[in-house]
Structures are given as C-alpha cells and as structure tokens.
C-alpha positions as CSV (number, residue, x, y, z in Angstrom):
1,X,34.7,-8.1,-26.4
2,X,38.3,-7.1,-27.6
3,X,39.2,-3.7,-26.6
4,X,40.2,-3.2,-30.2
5,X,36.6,-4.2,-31.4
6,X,35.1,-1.4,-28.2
7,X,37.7,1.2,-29.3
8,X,36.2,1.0,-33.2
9,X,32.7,1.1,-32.5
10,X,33.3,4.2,-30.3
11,X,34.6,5.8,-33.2
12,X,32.0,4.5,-35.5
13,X,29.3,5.9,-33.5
14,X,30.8,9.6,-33.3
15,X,31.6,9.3,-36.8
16,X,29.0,11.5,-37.9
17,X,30.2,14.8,-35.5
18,X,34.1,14.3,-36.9
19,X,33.5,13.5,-40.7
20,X,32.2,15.5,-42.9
21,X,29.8,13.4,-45.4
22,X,31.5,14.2,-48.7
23,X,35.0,13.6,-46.6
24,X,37.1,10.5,-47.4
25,X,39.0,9.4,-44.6
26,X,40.2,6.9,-42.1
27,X,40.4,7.1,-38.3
28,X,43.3,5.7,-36.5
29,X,43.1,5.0,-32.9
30,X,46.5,4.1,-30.9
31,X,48.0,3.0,-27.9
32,X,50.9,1.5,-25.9
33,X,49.9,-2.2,-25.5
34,X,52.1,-3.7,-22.2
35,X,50.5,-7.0,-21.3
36,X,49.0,-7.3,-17.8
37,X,48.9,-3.2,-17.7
38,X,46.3,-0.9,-18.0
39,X,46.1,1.7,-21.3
40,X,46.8,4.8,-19.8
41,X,46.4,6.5,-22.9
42,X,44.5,6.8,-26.0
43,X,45.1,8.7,-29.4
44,X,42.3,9.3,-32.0
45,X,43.8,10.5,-35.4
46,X,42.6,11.4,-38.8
47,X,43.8,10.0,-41.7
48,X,42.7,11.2,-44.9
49,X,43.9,9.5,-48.7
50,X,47.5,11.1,-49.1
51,X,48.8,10.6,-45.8
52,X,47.9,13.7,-43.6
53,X,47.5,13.2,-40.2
54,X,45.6,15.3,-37.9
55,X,44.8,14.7,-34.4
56,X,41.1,14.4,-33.2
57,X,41.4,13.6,-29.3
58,X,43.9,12.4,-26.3
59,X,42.4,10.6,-23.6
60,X,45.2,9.9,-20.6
61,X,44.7,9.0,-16.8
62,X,46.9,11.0,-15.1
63,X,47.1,8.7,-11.8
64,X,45.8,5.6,-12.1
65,X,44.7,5.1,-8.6
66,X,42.4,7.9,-8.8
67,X,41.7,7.5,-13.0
68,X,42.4,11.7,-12.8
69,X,41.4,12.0,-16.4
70,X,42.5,14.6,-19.1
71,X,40.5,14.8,-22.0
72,X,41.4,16.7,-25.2
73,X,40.3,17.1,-28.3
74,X,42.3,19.1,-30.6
75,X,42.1,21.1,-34.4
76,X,38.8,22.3,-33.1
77,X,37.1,18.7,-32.9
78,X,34.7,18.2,-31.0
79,X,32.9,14.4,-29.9
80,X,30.5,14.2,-26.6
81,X,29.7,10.8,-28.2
82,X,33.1,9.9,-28.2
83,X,34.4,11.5,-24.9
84,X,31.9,9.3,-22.9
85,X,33.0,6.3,-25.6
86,X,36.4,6.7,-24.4
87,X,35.8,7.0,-20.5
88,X,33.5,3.8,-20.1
89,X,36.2,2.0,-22.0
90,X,39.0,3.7,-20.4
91,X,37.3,3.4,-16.9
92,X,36.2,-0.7,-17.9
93,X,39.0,-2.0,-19.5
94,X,38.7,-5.2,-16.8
95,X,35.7,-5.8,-19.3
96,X,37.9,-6.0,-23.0
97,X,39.9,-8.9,-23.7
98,X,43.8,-8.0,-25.3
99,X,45.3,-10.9,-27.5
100,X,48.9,-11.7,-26.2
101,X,50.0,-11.8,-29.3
102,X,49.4,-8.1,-30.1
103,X,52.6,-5.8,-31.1
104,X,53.4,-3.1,-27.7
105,X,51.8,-0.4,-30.3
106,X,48.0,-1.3,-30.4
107,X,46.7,0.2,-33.7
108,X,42.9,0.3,-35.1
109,X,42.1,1.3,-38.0
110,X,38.3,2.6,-38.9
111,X,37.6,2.9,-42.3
112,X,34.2,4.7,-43.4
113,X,31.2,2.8,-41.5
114,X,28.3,1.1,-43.6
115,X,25.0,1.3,-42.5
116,X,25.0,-2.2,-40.8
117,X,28.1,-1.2,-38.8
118,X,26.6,2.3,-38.0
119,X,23.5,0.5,-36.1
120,X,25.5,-2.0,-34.4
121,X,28.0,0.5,-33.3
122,X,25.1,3.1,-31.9
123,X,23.8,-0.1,-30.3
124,X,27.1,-0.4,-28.3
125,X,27.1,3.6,-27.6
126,X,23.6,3.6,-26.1
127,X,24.6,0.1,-23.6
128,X,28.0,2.0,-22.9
129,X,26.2,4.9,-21.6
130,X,23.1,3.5,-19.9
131,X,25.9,1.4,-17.8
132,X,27.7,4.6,-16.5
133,X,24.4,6.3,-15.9
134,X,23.6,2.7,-13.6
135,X,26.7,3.2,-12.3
136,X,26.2,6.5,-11.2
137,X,22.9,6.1,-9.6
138,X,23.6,3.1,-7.9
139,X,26.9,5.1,-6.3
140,X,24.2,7.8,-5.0
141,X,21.8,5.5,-3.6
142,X,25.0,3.8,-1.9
143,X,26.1,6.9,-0.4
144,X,22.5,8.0,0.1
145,X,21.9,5.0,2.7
146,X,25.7,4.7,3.9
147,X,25.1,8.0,5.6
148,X,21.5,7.4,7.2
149,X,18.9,5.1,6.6
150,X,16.6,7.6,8.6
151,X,17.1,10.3,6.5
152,X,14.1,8.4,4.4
153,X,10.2,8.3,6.0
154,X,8.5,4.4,5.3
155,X,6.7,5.9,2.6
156,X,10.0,7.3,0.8
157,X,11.1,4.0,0.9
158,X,8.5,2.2,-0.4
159,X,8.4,4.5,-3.2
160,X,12.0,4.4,-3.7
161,X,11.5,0.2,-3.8
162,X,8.5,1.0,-6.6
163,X,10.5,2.7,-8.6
164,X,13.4,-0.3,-8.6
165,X,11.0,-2.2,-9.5
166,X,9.3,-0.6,-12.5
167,X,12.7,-0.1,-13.5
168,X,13.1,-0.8,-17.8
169,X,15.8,-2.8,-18.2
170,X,18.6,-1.9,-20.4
171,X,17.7,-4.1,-23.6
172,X,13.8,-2.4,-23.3
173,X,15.6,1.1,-23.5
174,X,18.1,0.0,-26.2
175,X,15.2,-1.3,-28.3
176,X,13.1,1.9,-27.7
177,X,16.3,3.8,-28.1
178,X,17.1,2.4,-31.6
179,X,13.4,3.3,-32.4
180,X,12.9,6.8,-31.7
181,X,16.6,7.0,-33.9
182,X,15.0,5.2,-36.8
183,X,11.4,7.7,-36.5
184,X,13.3,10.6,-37.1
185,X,15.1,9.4,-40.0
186,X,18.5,8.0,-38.6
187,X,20.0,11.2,-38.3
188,X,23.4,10.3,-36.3
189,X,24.5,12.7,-33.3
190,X,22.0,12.1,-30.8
191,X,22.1,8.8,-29.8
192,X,22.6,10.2,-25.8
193,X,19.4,12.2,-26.5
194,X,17.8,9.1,-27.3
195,X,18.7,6.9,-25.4
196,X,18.0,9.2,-22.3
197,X,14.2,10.1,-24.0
198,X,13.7,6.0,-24.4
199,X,14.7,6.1,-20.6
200,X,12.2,8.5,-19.7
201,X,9.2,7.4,-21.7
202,X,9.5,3.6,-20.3
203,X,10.1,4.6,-17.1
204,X,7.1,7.1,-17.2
205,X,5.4,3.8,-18.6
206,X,6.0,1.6,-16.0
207,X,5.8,3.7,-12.6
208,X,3.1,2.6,-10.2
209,X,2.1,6.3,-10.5
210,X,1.5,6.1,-14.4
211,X,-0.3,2.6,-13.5
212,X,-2.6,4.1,-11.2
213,X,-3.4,7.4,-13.7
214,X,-4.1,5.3,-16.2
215,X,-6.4,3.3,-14.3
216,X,-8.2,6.2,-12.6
217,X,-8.8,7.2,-16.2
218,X,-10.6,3.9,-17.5
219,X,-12.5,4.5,-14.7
C-alpha cells in the first residue's frame, strides 16, 4: 500500500469525530517527502469551500532512534481514531510504498467519504490497530520469558500455549468487527470499541475453557 493511500483512509475512518455532518469540507494531510528518508512529520488540516485553513493535528518524532513522539491536536480537535491511525503509520512506514516521482511536499487530499470508502477505510482502521495490539503482546510475552522461564509453573504454560492456539485470527475479528458496526446501525466513532468487543467475544468462543463449559453443559 502507498503511504498516501494509508494516510487517507486514516482520515476517512475518523472522519466522523472531526466533521460535523451538515459541514462541507476537505481534509488536507502534508508532509516533507525526501526519498530514502523517513516522514518525521505529519500535518492534518481543514479545508472548508472558501479557502480557510484550520489545523486539526501534528504528529512529529522527535528522535528518530527512539520514535519520541509528540502528538497534538489543535482548535479543540480531538481524534483517538486518528492518533492511533497516525502512529501505526508513523511507526510502519517500512510497510508504505513512496512513488519516486512524488514532488518533496507530499500532499493528500480527502474529500467527503461515501459510504463504500467509509467501510473500506474502518476496515483498514480495525487491521491497523489489531496489529499494534499483536505487537504489544508479543513484546510482553518476549520480555515475560527473556527474564525467566521459571517464573511460569507447567500448567501456566500449557495454558498460556492454549490460549495461542485458540487465538482468532485477525480477518475472523475484522469480520466480527465490521458486524457488530453494522448491528448497531453504522454509527462511526467506535470502531476501537468494536473491534476490541469482536476480540473478546471470539476469543471467549474459542478458549479451551469456553469448550469445556459448553460441553459440561450438553452434558
């Protein structure tokens, strides 16, 4: 995927908490474009139909060794969707492809989303975030047996090996995901919610403990 494609469907999915509906608008989102170097920083701007510009967010790493991070969002805007948007791309850019031929001032322009564009780009949104919550635990676990494998009894570990395995993968949370969003009426704005719910319901689904409940029951 271009990052230019990433950077407009992480606007389009937090369009809903930074347009109003009867609002007519365009977001702009820009950055310096240096071939074989990272973005460092990204602007999110409003642009509504006579020319005024207002500034939704800044996302900047401060060192790029450590990605330090400073988030803001300014003219009392406010995006959770689009702060996590911004840091898995930010974060991932090895992942997003930049055309050569692009001018040094990378420029995307997102005009109001139709419906079709909406579902794709919550689509994107929920995979973005399920990959830095994998990311996450995977770090832990990591760290977890770096420092001791005895810190864990046989049966931890087993269980611990259980739960891997029962695991939903990210397309079965996706899919339930995009479900529970179209049950309660496609209301925008909660797609983490969801996606976190869809999460929790497969894995409660799927864990040898649910198995053997359900069992004991049809017993």
């Amino acid at each position: 995927m271009e990052l230019d494609r990433a950077l407009e469907l992480a606007v389009i999915s937090s369009w809903e908490e930074l347009v109003a509906p009867d609002e007519s608008c365009s977001m702009h989102v820009v950055y310096e474009n240096v071939s074989d170097l990272a973005v460092n920083s990204v602007e999110v701007w409003k642009v509504k139909n006579r020319g005024y510009e207002g500034l939704v967010c800044s996302y900047s790493i401060s060192r790029p060794e450590s990605l330090a991070v400073r988030l803001h969002f300014a003219n009392s805007y406010r995006s959770q969707i689009l702060a996590d948007n911004l840091d898995f791309i930010m974060r991932n850019q090895c992942r997003f492809s930049r055309p050569a031929d692009h001018s040094i001032h990378g420029l995307v322009q997102v005009d109001v989303p139709g419906d079709e564009d909406r579902k794709i780009a919550t689509a994107w949104s929920c995979s973005a975030r399920g990959s830095v919550a994998d990311t996450s635990v995977n770090t832990l676990k990591r760290d977890a047996g770096s420092r001791s494998e005895s810190l864990f009894s046989e049966e931890e570990k087993t269980a611990m090996s259980d739960a891997d395995q029962a695991k939903p993968t990210e397309e079965q949370i996706r899919r339930r995901a995009y479900d529970i969003y179209e049950a309660r009426g496609r209301q925008d704005g909660k797609n983490f919610d969801d996606w976190i719910t869809a999460e929790k319901e497969l894995i409660e689904q799927t864990s040898p403990v649910a198995h053997k409940m359900r069992a004991a029951k049809a017993g």
